[in-house]
C-alpha positions as a printed NumPy array, in Angstrom:
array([[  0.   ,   0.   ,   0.   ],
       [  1.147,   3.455,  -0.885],
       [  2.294,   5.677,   1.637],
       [  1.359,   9.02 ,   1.32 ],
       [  3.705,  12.501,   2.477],
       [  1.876,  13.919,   6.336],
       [  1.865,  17.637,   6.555],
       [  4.803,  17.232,   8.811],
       [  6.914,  15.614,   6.164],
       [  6.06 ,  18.084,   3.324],
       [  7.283,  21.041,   5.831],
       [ 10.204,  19.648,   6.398],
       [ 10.986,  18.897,   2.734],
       [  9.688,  22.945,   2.433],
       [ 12.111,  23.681,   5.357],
       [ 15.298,  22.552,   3.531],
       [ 14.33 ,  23.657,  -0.096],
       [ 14.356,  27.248,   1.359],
       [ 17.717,  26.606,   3.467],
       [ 18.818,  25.276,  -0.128],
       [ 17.874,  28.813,  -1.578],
       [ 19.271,  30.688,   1.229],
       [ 22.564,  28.98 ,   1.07 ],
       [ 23.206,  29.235,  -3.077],
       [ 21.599,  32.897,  -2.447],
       [ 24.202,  33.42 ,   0.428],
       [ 27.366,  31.849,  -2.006],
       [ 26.068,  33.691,  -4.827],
       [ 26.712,  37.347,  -2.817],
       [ 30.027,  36.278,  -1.878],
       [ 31.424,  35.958,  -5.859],
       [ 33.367,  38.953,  -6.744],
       [ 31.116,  38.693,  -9.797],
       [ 27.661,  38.98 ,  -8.388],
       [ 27.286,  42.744,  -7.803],
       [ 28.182,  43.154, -11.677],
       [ 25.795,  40.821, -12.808],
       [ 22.549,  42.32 , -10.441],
       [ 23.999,  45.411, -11.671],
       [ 23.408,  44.5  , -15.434],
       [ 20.082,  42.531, -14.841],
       [ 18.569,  46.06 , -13.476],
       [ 19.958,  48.089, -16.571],
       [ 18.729,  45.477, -18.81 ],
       [ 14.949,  45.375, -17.044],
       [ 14.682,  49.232, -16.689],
       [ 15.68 ,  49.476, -20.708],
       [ 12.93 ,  46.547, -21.464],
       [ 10.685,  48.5  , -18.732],
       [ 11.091,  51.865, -20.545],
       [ 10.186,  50.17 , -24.115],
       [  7.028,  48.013, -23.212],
       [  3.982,  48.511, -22.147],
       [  5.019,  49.312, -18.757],
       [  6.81 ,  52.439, -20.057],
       [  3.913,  54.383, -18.697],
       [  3.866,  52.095, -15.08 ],
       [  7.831,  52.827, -15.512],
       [  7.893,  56.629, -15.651],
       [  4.828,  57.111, -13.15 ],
       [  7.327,  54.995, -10.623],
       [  9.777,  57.796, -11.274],
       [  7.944,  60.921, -10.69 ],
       [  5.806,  60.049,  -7.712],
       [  5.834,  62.404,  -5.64 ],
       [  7.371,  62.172,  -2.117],
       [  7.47 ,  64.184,   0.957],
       [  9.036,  63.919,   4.218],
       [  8.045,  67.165,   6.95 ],
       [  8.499,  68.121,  10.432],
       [  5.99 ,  70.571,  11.286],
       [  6.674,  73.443,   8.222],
       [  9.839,  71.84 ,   7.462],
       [  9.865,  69.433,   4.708],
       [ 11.523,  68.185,   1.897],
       [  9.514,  67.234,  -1.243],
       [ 11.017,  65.735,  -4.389],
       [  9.828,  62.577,  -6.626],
       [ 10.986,  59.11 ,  -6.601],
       [ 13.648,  59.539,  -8.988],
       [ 15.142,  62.615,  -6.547],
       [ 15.094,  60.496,  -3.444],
       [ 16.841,  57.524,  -5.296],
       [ 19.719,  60.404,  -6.717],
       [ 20.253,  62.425,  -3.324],
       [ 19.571,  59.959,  -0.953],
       [ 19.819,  55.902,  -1.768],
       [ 23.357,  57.44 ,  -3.199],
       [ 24.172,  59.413,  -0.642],
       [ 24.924,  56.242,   1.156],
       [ 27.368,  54.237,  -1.527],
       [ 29.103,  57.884,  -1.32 ],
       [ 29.099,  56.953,   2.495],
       [ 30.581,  53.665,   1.653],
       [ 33.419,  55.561,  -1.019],
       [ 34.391,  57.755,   2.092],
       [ 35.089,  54.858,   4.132],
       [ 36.955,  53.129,   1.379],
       [ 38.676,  56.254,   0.492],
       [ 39.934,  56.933,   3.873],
       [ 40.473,  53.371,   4.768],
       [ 43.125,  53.064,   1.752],
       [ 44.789,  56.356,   2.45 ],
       [ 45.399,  55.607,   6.232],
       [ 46.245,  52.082,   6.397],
       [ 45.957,  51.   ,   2.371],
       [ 47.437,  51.045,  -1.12 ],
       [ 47.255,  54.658,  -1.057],
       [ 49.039,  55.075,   2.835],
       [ 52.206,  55.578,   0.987],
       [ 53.509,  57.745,  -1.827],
       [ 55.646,  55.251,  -3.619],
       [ 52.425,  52.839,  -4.143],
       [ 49.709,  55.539,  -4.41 ],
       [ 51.738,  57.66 ,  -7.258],
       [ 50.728,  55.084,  -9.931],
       [ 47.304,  54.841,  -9.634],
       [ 47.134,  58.556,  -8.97 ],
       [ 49.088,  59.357, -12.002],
       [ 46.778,  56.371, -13.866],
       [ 43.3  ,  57.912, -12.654],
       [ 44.494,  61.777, -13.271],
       [ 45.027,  60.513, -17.046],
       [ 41.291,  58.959, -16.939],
       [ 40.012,  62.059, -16.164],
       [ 41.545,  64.488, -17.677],
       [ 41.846,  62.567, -21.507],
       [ 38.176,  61.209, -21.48 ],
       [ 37.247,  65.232, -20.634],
       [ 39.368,  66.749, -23.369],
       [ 37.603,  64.319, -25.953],
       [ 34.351,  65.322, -24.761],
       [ 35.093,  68.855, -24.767],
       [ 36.396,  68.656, -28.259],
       [ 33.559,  66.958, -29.884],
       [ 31.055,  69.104, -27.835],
       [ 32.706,  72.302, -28.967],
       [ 30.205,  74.043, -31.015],
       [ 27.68 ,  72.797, -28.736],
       [ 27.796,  75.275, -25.846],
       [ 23.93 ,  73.838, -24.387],
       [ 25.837,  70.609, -23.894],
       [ 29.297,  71.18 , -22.77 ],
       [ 28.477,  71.174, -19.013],
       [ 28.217,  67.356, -19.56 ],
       [ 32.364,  67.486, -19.86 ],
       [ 32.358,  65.03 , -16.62 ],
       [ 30.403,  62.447, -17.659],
       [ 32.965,  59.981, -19.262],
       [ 35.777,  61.246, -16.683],
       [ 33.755,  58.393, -14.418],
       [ 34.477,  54.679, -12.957],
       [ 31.771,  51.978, -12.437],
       [ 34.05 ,  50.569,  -9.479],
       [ 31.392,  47.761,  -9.077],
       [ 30.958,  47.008, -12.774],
       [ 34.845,  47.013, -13.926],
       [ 35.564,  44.818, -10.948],
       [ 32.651,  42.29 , -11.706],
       [ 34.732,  41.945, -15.225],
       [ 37.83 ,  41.623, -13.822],
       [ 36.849,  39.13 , -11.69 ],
       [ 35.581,  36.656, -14.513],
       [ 39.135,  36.163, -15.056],
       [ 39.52 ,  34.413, -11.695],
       [ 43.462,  33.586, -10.972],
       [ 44.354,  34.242, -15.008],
       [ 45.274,  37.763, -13.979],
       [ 47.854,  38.657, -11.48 ],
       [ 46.157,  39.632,  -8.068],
       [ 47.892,  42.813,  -8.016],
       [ 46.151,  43.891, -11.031],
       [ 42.889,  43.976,  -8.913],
       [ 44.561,  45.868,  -6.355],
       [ 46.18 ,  48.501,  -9.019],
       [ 42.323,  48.774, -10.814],
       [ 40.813,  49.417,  -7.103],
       [ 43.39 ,  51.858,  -6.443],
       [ 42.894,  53.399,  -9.927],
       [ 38.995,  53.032,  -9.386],
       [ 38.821,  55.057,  -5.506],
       [ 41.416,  57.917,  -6.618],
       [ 38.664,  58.032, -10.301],
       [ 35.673,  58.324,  -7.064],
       [ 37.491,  61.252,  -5.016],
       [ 37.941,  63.117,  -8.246],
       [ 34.275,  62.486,  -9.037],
       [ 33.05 ,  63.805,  -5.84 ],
       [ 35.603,  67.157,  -5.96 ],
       [ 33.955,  67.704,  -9.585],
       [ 30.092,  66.877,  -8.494],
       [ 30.958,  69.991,  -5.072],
       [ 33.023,  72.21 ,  -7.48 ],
       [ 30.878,  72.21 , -11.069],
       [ 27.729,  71.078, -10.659],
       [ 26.481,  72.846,  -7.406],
       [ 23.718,  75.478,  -7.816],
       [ 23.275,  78.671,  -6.019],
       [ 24.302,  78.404,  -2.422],
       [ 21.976,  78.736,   0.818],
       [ 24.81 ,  79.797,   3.268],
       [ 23.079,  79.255,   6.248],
       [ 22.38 ,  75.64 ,   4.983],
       [ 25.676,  74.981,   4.692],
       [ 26.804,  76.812,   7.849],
       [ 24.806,  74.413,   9.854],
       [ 26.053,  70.991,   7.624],
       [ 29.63 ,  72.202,   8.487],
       [ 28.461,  72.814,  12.223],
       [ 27.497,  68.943,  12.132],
       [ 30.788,  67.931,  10.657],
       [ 32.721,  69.922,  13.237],
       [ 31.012,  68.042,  15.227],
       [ 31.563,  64.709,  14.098],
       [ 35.3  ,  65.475,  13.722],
       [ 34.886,  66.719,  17.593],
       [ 33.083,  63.129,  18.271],
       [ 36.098,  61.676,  16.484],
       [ 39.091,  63.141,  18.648],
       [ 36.811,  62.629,  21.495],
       [ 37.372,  59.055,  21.121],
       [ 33.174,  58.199,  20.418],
       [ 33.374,  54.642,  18.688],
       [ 29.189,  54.032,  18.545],
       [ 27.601,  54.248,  15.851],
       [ 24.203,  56.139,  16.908],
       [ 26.01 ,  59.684,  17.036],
       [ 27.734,  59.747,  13.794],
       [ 24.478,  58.531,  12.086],
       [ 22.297,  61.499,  13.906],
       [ 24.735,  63.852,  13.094],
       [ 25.445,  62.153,   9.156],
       [ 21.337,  62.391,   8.664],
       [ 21.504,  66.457,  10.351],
       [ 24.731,  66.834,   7.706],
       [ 22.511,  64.84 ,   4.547],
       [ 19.397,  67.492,   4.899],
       [ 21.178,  70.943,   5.246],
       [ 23.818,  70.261,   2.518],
       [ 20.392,  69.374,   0.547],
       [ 19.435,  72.456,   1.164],
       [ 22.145,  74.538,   0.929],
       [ 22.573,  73.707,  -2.754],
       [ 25.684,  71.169,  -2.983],
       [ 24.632,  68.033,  -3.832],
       [ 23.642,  66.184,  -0.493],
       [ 25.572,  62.821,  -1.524],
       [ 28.786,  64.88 ,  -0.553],
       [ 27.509,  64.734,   3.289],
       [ 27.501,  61.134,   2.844],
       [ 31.449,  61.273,   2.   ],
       [ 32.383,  63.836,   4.446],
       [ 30.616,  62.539,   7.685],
       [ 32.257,  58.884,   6.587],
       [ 35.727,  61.05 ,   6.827],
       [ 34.802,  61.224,  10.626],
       [ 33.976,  57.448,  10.959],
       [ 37.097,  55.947,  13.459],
       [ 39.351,  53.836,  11.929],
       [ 41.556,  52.777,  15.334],
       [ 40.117,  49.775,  17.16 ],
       [ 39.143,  49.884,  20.933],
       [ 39.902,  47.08 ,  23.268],
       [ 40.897,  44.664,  20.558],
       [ 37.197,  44.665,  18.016],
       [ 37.409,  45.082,  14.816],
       [ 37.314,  49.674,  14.16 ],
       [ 33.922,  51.132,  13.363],
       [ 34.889,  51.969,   9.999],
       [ 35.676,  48.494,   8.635],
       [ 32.331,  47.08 ,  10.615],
       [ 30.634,  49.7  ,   8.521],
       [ 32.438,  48.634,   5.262],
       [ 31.795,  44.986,   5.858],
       [ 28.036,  45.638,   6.436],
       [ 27.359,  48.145,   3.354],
       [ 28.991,  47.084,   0.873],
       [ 26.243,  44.054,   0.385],
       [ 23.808,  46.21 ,   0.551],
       [ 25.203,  49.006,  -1.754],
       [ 26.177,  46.303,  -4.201],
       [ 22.585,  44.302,  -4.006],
       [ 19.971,  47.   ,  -3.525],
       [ 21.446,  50.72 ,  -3.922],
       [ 23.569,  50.542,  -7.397],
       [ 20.75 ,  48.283,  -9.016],
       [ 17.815,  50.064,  -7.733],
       [ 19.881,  53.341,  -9.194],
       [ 20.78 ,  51.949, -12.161],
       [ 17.047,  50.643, -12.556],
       [ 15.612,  54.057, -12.136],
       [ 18.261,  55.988, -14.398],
       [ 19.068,  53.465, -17.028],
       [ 15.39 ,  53.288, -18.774],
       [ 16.564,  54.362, -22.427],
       [ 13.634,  55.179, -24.664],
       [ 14.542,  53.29 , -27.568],
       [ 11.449,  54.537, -29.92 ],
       [ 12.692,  56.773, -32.702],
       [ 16.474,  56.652, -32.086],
       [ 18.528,  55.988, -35.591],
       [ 21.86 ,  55.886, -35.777],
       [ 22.524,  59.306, -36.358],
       [ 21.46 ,  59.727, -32.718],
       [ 24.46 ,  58.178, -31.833],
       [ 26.011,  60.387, -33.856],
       [ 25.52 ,  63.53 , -32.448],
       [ 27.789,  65.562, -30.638],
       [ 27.116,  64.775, -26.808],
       [ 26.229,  61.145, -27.17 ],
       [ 29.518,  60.709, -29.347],
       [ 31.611,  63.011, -26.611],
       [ 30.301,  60.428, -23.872],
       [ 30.891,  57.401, -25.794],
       [ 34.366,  58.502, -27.258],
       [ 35.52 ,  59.723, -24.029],
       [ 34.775,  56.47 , -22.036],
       [ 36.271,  54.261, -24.805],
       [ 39.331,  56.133, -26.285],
       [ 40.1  ,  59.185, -23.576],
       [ 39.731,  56.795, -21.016],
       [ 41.847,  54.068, -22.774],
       [ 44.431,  57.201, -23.898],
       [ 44.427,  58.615, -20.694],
       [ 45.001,  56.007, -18.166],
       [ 47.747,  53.89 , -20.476],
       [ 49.193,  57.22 , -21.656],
       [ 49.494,  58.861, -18.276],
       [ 51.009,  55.408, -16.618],
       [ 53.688,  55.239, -19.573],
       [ 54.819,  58.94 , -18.887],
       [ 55.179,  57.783, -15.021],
       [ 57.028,  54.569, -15.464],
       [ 59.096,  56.091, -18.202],
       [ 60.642,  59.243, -16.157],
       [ 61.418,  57.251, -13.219],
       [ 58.358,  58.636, -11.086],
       [ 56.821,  55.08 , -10.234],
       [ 56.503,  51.846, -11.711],
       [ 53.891,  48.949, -12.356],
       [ 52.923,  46.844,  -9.756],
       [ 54.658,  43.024,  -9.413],
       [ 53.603,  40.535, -12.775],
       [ 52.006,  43.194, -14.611],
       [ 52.734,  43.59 , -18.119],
       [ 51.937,  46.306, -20.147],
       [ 49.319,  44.423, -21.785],
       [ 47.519,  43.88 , -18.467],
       [ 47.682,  47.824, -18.608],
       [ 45.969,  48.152, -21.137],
       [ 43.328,  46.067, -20.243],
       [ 42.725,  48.118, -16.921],
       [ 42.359,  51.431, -19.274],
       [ 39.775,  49.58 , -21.136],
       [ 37.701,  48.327, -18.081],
       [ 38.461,  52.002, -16.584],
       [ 35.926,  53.345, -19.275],
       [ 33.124,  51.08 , -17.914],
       [ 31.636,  54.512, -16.188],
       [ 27.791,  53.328, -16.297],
       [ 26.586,  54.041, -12.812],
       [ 28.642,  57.1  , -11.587],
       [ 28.448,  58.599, -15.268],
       [ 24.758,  58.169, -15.125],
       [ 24.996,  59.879, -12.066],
       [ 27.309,  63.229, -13.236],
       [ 24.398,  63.295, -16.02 ],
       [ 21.579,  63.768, -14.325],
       [ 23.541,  66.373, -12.234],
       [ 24.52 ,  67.752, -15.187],
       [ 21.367,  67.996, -17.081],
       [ 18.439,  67.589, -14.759],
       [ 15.181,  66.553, -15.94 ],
       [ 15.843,  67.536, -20.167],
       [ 14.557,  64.127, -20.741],
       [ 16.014,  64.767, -24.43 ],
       [ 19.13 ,  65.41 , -23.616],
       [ 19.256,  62.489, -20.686],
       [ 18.268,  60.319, -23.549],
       [ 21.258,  61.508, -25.052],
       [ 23.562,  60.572, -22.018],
       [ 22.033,  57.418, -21.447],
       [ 22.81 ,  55.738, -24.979],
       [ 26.57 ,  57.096, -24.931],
       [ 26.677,  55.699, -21.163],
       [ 25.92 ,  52.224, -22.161],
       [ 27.762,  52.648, -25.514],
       [ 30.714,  53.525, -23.882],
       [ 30.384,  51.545, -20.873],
       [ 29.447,  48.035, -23.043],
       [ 32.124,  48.973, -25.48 ],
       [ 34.459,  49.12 , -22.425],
       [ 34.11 ,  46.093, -20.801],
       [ 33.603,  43.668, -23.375],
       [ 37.356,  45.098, -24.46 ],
       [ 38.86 ,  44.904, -21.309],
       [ 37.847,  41.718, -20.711],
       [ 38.675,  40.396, -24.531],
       [ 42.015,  42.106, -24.108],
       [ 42.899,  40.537, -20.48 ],
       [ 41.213,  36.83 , -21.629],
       [ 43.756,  37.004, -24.426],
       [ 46.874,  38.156, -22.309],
       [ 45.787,  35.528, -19.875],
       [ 45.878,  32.541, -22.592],
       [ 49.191,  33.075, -23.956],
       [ 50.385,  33.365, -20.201],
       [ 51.101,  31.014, -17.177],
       [ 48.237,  31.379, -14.803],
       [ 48.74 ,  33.561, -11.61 ],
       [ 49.277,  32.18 ,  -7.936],
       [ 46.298,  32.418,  -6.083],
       [ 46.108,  35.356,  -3.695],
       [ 46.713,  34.143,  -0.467],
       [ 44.526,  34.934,   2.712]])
């Protein structure tokens, strides 16, 4: 006679499928590869969602209205605006931490191992501008978009690299990160010096008044959390106000975070990294890039990709960055001022430059400070973005797949 599954039996069998889940979910985060790939699943949906029959469902999403207030105070913007100034205020949060993590104690706590990278990202910038600038000329409407292709996806050029597993030397990783932070801290200097409107100065006198503080809660020796975050939140609404762009707070109260330990745990700063950066990588980015990647597809012809400030943003991610980066590390190497990290080859260089042009989210980003809401024009940015950025990567990683083939494999980095 047939025995048939109890209740009890099928819960238990329901018990371990989702333990099952949990567990591939759990070894799926920990891949160097997996932020890259949610990353590029949210691009993809928001362009399908922006050319469908959701379009309409899509754009609504964007521009609902939201509003926070405290008695008259409040702060009213639409979806989109809340995703922009405040979801990314945090990953700037997280770029602070990284930033100063990597100066004090990292690849960048020395001048004869930061001068390479700094050198490498200075040429990123400064190339990928120039070829925007040139092509954008006679286009004075569209020139403020200069910084758009000066931009790293960190997350994104990463992800690629890491596909190559141990066929690339590990210090290749460390000389892209390096490359990738230094790209971020020049980002954030342009987003406070060029694209900051008019100035509410007694905004801003009370944002600095919180940082002083947090810089006093610093030497003071306060290691909890609570403070910093009351004080980061006080910083993130009056730099909103004042006119800056409030994702700056989010770098300068992380400058405040304490990196020295207390009584043996692990320093508040790298318990903050540690629990972010899953969070940045699995839910901020892709929830950005899913609300700013939505390309309208309908009408475009190739002379759209043609014109002036599409071609600037897809030129200067591709070539300037390519140009820029390889150039700027040959003139360093070649006078004596630095030179490339242990088993890297010239043709791993060269790979880097291409994957440095993978600017996607943070170029995304620069445009919509650049150009608001001029949906044209962000139509514009958004095809040269994902030009650029596609043209990037899938050149990097041809370019470092074929380096790695004719090569011995690399030693695995050690723990």
């Amino acid at each position: 006679m047939a025995s048939h599954p109890t209740s009890q039996s099928i819960g238990f069998t329901k018990e371990i499928a989702v333990e099952k889940t949990l567990l591939r979910a759990q070894a799926f985060m920990k891949q160097d590869t997996s932020g890259g790939i949610v990353l590029m699943a949210a691009a993809i949906l928001a362009v399908l969602a922006a050319n469908s029959g959701f379009a309409a469902l899509y754009t609504a999403f964007l521009g609902t209205p939201v509003t926070v207030a405290i008695g008259s105070f409040e702060i009213a913007k639409p979806a989109l605006l809340w995703i922009n100034d405040g979801l990314m205020a945090i990953f700037f949060f997280l770029v602070g931490l990284e930033i100063k993590r990597e100066v004090l104690a990292g690849e960048l706590s020395s001048l004869d191992r930061a001068i390479l990278p700094i050198v490498a990202a200075v040429g990123g910038m400064v190339i990928p501008g120039f070829v925007f600038i040139t092509l954008n000329w006679g286009s004075p409407e569209t020139l403020v978009g200069w910084a758009i292709p000066t931009a790293t996806d960190i997350a994104f050029a990463l992800g690629i690299l890491a596909l190559l597993g141990t066929r690339v030397p590990a210090s290749l990783k460390v000389f892209l990160l390096a490359i990738a932070i230094i790209d971020d801290l020049g980002a954030i200097v342009i987003i406070a010096v060029f694209y900051t409107s008019e100035l509410s100065t007694n905004a801003l006198t009370l944002s600095m008044l919180g940082f002083a503080g947090a810089v006093a809660m610093n030497r003071l020796g306060i290691k909890a959390l609570a403070p910093y975050l009351v004080v980061g939140v006080f910083m993130w609404v009056f730099v909103l106000k004042s006119g800056v762009h409030a994702t700056l707070a989010g770098v300068l109260i992380a400058l405040t975070i304490p990196l020295k330990r207390k009584d043996g745990e692990e320093a508040l700063l790298l318990r903050l990294e540690h629990a972010l950066a899953p969070w940045v990588a699995f839910l901020i980015l892709p929830v950005f890039a899913f609300a700013n990647a939505g390309v309208n597809l309908a009408g475009l012809s190739v002379a759209d990709i043609f014109q002036p400030l599409t071609l600037g943003i897809a030129t200067g991610l591709f070539f300037g960055k390519q140009i820029g980066v390889c150039g700027f590390t040959w003139l360093a190497v070649r006078s004596g001022l630095a030179r490339l990290p242990g088993s890297v080859g010239w043709h791993h260089v060269y790979g880097v430059a291409c994957l440095t042009g993978v600017g996607f989210t943070m170029s995304l980003f620069i445009g919509s400070l650049a150009f608001g809401s001029q949906q044209e024009i962000i139509t514009s940015v958004q095809l040269g973005v994902i030009i650029g950025s596609v043209l990037s990567g899938t050149a990097g990683y041809l370019v470092l797949r074929g380096t790695a083939s004719r090569s011995t494999p690399a030693a695995p980095e050690k723990a």
